[in-house]
Structures are given as structure tokens and as C-alpha cells.
C-alpha positions as CSV (number, residue, x, y, z in Angstrom):
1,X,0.0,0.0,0.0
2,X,3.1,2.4,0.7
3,X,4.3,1.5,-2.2
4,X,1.4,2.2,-4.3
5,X,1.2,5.6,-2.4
6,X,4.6,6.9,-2.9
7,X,4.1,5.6,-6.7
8,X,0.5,7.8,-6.8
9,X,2.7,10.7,-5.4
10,X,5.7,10.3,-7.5
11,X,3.6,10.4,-10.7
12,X,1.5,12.8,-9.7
13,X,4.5,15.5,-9.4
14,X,6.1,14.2,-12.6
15,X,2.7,14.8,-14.2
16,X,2.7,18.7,-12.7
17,X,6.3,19.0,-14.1
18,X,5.4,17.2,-17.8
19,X,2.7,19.3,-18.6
20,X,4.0,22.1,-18.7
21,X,2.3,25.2,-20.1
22,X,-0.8,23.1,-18.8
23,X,0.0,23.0,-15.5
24,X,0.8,26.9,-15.4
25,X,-2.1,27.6,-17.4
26,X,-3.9,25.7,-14.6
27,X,-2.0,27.4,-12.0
28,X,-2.9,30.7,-13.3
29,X,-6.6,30.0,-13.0
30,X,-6.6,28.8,-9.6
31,X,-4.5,31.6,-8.5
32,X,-7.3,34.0,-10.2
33,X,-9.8,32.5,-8.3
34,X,-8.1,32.0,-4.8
35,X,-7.3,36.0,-5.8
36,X,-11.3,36.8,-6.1
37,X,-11.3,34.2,-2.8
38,X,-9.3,36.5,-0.5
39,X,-10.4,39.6,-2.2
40,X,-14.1,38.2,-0.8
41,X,-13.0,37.8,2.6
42,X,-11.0,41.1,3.3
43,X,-14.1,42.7,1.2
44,X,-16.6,41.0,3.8
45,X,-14.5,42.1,6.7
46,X,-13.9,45.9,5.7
47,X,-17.6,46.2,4.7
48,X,-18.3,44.8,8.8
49,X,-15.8,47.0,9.6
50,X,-17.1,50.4,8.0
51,X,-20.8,49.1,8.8
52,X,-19.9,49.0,12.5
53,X,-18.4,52.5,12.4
54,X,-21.6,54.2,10.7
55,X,-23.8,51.9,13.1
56,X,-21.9,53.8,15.8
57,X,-22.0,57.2,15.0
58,X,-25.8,56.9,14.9
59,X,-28.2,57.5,17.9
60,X,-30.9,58.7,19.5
61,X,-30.8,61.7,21.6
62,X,-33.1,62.3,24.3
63,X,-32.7,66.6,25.3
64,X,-34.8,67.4,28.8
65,X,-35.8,69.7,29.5
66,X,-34.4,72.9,31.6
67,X,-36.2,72.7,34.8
68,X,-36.0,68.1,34.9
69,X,-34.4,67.1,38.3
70,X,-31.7,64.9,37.8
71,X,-33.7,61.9,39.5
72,X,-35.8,62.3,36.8
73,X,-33.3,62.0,34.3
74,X,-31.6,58.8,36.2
75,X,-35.1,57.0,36.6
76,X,-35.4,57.5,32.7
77,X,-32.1,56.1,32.3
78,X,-32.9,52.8,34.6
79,X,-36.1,52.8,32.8
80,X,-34.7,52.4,29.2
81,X,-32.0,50.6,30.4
82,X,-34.9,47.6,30.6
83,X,-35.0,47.2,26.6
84,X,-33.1,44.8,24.9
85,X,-32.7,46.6,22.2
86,X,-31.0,49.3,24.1
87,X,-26.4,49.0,23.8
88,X,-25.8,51.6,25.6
89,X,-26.9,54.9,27.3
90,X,-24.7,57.8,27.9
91,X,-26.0,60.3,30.4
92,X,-24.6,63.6,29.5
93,X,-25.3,66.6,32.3
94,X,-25.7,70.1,31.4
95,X,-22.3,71.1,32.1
96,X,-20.5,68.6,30.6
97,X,-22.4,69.1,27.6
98,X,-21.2,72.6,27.8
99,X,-17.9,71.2,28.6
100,X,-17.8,69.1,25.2
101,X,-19.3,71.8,22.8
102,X,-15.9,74.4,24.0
103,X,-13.8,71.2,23.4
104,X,-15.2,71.0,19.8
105,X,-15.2,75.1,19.0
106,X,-12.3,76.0,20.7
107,X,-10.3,76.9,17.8
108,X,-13.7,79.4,16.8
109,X,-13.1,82.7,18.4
110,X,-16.2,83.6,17.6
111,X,-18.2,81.1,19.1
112,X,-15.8,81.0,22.2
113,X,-16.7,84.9,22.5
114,X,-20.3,84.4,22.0
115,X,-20.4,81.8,25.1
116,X,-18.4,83.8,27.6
117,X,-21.1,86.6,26.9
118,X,-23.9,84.3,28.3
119,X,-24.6,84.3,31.7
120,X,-26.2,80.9,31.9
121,X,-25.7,77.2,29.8
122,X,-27.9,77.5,27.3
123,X,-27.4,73.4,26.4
124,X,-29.6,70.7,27.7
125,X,-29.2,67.5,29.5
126,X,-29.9,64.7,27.6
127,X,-29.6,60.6,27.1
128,X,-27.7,59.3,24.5
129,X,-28.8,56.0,23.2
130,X,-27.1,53.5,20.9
131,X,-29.5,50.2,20.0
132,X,-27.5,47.0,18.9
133,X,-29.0,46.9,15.4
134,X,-30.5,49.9,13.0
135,X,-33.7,48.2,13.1
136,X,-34.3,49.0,17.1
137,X,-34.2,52.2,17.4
138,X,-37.8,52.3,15.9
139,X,-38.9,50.6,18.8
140,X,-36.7,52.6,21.3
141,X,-38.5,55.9,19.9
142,X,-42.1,54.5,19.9
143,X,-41.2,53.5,23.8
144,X,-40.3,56.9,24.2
145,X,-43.5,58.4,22.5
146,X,-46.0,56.3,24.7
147,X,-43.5,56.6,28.5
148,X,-45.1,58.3,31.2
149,X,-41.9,60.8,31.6
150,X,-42.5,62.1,28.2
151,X,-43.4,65.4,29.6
152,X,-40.0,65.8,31.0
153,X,-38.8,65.7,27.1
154,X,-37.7,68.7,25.3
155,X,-37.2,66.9,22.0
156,X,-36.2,63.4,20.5
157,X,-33.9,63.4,17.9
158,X,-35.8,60.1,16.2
159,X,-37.3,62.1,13.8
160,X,-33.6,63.6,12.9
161,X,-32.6,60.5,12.3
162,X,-34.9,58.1,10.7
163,X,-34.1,58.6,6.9
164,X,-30.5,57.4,8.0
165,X,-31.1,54.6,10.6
166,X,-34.0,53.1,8.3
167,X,-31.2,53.5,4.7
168,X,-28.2,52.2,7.5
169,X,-30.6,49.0,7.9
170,X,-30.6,48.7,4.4
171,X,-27.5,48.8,3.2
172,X,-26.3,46.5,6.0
173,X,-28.6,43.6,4.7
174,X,-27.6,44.7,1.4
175,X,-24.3,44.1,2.1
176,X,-24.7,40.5,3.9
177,X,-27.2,39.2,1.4
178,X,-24.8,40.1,-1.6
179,X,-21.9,39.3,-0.4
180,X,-22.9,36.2,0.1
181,X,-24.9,35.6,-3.4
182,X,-21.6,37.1,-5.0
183,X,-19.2,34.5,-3.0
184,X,-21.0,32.0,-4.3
185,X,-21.5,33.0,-8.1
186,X,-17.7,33.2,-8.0
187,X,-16.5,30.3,-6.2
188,X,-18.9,28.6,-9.2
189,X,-17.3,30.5,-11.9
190,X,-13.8,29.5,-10.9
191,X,-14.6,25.9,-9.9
192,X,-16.2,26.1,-13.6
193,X,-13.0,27.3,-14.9
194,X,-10.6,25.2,-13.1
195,X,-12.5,22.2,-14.4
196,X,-12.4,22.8,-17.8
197,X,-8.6,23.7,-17.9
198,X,-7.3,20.8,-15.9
199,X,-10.1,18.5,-18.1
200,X,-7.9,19.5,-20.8
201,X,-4.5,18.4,-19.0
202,X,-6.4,15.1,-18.4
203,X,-7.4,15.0,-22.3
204,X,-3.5,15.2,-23.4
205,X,-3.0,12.3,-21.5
206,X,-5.9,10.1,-22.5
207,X,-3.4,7.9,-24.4
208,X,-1.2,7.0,-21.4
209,X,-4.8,6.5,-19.3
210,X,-6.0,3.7,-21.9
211,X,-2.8,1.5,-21.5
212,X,-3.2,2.2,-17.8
213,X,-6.1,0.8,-18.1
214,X,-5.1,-2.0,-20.2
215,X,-2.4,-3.3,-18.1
216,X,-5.1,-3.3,-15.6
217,X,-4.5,-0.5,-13.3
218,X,-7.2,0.2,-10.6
219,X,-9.5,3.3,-11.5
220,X,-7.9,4.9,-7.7
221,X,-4.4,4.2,-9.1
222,X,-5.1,5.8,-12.2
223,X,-7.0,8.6,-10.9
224,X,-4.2,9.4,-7.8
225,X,-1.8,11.2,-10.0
226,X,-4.5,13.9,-10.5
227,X,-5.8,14.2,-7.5
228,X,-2.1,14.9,-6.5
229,X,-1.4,17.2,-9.1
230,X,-4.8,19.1,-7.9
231,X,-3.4,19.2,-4.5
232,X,-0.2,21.0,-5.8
233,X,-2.2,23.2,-7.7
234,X,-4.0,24.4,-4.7
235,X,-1.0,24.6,-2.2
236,X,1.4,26.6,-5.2
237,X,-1.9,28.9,-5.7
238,X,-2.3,29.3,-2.3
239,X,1.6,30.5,-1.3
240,X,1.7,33.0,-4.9
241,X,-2.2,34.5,-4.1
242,X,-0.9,35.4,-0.7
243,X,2.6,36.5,-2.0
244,X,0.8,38.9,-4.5
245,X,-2.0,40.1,-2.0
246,X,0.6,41.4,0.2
247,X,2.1,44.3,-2.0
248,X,-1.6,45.4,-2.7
249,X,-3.0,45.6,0.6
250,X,0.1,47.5,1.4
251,X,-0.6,50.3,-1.4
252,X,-4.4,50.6,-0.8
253,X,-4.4,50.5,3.5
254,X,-3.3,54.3,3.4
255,X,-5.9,55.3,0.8
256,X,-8.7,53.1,2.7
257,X,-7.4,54.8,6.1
258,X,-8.4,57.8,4.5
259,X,-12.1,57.4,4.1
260,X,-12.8,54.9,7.0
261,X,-10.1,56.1,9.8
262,X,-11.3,52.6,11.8
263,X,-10.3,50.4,8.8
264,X,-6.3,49.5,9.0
265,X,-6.3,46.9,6.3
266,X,-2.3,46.4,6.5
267,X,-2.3,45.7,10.4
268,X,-5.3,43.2,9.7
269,X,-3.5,41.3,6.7
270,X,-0.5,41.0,8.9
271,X,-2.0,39.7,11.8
272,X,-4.0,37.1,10.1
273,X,-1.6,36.1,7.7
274,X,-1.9,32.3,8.5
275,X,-5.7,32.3,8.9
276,X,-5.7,33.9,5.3
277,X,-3.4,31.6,4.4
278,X,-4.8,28.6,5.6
279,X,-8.2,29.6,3.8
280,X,-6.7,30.5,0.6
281,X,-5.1,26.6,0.6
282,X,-7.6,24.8,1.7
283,X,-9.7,26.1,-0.7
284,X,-7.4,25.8,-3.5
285,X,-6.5,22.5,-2.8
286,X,-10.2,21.8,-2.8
287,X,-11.1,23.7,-5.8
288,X,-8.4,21.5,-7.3
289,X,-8.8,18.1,-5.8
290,X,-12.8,18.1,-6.6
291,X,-12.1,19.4,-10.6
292,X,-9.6,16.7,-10.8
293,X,-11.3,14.1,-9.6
294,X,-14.6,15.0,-11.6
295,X,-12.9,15.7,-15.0
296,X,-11.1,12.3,-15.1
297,X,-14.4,10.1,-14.1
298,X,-16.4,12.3,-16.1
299,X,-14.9,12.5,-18.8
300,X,-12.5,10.1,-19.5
301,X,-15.3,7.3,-18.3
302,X,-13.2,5.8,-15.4
């Protein structure tokens, strides 16, 4: 059985090494499509990525108003705090909110001037609440509308908000639903692809698999070699895709940086490196393994 084995093996590379301009052509395709592959995944993660940062910078704000005592405020807080849907609320006082909005102007003379003028904080206290999906916050504001405390409300930013949260909601399902539809279009195309082109290394050696066959070789003996040769296909596609990803996430990370300040793409390639590269061979040795095995019993009737 060893024997057989190292045989399988041993023809298996010598077949990757005959074919030549075969074997690189199929090379070239599987790197393409492990290419697409990875180009999925980091796509997928960055789109999570700048998803979760929009998610975040969106809330509902809850203003009191002038004259609320700050147990009323609290026991709103407590009381929100109840809902599921509810991440997290930030309690902002009056002064603090005053606090923050010098922080943001200070470099504006003009508005620094116009707030040393006033005699008293002209900002409100308010609740600052961040729900754990777009879709919640509906429900956080009809809660709101229909509390007992309402009175106590100067405004609800809700209303503000809506056209964003509700378009946020959609573009997040967007996102999941095709990314996932375009994973698996692609993963087709190049499993479609990889076929064909390794069918056609198969088909040169259609000769040498008839007197195989006639010297009575087993259909697993015959059909080894392949399988091997898919498997070096998938690992030498694997180590090159990742070899020529590297020099392009480096280039875009800055540019990406830019728009989403959240996103380091550079520091994520890095740091999952073997995960990426574990993926990208696994599923090139797949991609390679299953054409192989299905162009030779398919098509050369083993």
C-alpha cells in the first residue's frame, strides 16, 4: 500500500512537471480565483468594519428639559435601560455638555466669545442612546413616545434620524445578502473554470490512461496522480495569491485609512496572515482536488 502511495505521489508530481504550459495555465486560473477568494474575505471584513463605524456614529438623543431634576433624568435612564434593544446609554449633564461643545469650537473665536457673553448654559441634558441593530431604534422611539416621563422631554432626535437609521438597515442587509450571493457566483465561476482547464490536461494524456487501463490499473491508481497534481495546484496557488496580495494591501491601506479612519487593512493582513493563508489553501486544494477528480471520471469514463 506504501508502495502504491509513494508511486500515486511520484507520478503525480512528474505529471505537474510534464505538462507544462498546462500545468501553469492551470496554476494561473486557480491563483485568479483564490485571488477573487481572498479579495471576498477582506471585502466582507472591511464592509463589517465600515458598517460597524456608521452603526456607531448613529443614535438617538433624548434633550430634557431645563427645569428636569436629575432623579428624573436617572429613573429614565434605569427605565430604558430595561429594553433589549437598548447597547448603551450615555447620560450627558448640562455642564458637561457645555464642557464638550468648547472642546469642539475651541479653535472658533467667535463662538468661544459668544459663550463667555452668556450668563447661563444655554445646552440641555440629555440621554444618548445607541441600539444593537438599526432596526431597534424604531422601537426605542415608539417607547419613548407612549413613557409616562415624556413630559419631562424637550425633544427626541428620532425624527432627525430616521431617513439614516432606516437607509443604514438597508445597506447592512444589502451588504450580507450580496456578499454572500456574489461568494457563491464566483467560487462557481472558478470551480467552472478550473475544471475545464485541468479536463484539458487530463485530455492530453488520454493515451497513457488507456494503456493504464489496459495493463489493468485500478481506477484509484489511475486517478491518484490527479488528485495529487490538484493538490499541488491548490497549495502553489495558495503560497503566490498570498505573495501577491501582500504588495496590494500594502498600497491601498493608506488610501482606505483615509475614508474609514477605523479600517487598518495592512495591520489586519498581517496579523491574520496564516488564517488567510490557511483559507486560501484549503480552498485551493479543494477547488483542485474536486475538478480533478470530476474531469477524469467524467470524462474520460473511469
Amino acid at each position: 500500500m506504501l508502495t502504491t502511495l509513494f508511486r500515486i505521489i511520484k507520478y503525480g508530481f512528474l505529471g505537474f512537471w510534464r505538462n507544462g504550459w498546462l500545468s501553469a495555465a492551470t496554476l494561473s486560473i486557480i491563483i485568479l480565483a483564490l485571488m477573487v477568494f481572498e479579495g471576498m474575505m477582506i471585502f466582507n471584513v472591511l464592509t463589517k468594519i465600515a458598517l460597524i463605524s456608521i452603526q456607531d456614529k448613529i443614535d438617538i438623543s433624548v434633550y430634557f428639559k431645563t427645569n428636569t431634576p436629575e432623579d428624573e433624568i436617572l429613573q429614565t435612564k434605569k427605565s430604558l435601560g430595561t429594553l433589549a434593544e437598548i447597547k448603551n446609554i450615555e447620560y450627558i449633564p448640562r455642564d458637561k455638555a457645555l464642557e464638550n461643545f468648547k472642546n469642539r469650537h475651541k479653535d472658533d473665536p467667535t463662538i468661544a466669545q459668544s459663550l463667555d457673553e452668556l450668563k447661563n448654559n444655554p445646552l440641555l441634558a440629555s440621554l444618548n442612546i445607541k441600539a444593537h441593530n438599526p432596526k431597534d431604534y424604531a422601537v426605542i422611539a415608539d417607547y419613548l413616545n407612549k413613557a409616562s416621563f415624556k413630559g419631562w422631554f424637550e425633544k427626541v432626535t428620532y425624527a432627525q434620524n430616521a431617513v439614516v437609521i432606516e437607509r443604514l438597515g438597508k445597506i447592512i442587509d444589502t451588504a450580507e445578502k450580496g456578499g454572500f450571493i456574489l461568494i457563491i457566483f464566483l467560487t462557481f465561476i472558478a470551480v467552472l473554470i478550473t475544471f475545464n482547464t485541468i479536463r484539458l490536461a487530463i485530455y492530453s494524456n488520454r493515451e497513457e490512461i488507456g494503456i493504464m487501463r489496459l495493463v489493468g490499473a485500478s481506477n484509484s491508481f489511475i486517478r491518484g496522480p490527479y488528485v495529487v497534481e490538484g493538490i499541488i495546484y491548490g497549495l502553489i496557488a495558495g503560497i503566490i495569491s498570498i505573495i501577491i496580495a501582500g504588495p496590494i494591501v500594502y498600497f491601498i491601506s493608506p488610501y482606505l485609512k483615509i475614508f474609514i479612519p477605523e479600517i487598518n487593512l495592512w495591520s489586519y493582513f498581517v496579523s491574520n496572515l496564516f488564517i488567510l493563508f490557511g483559507y486560501q489553501s484549503l480552498f485551493g486544494v479543494g477547488l483542485g482536488v474536486i475538478s480533478s477528480s470530476i474531469a477524469i471520471r467524467k470524462y474520460l469514463r473511469i
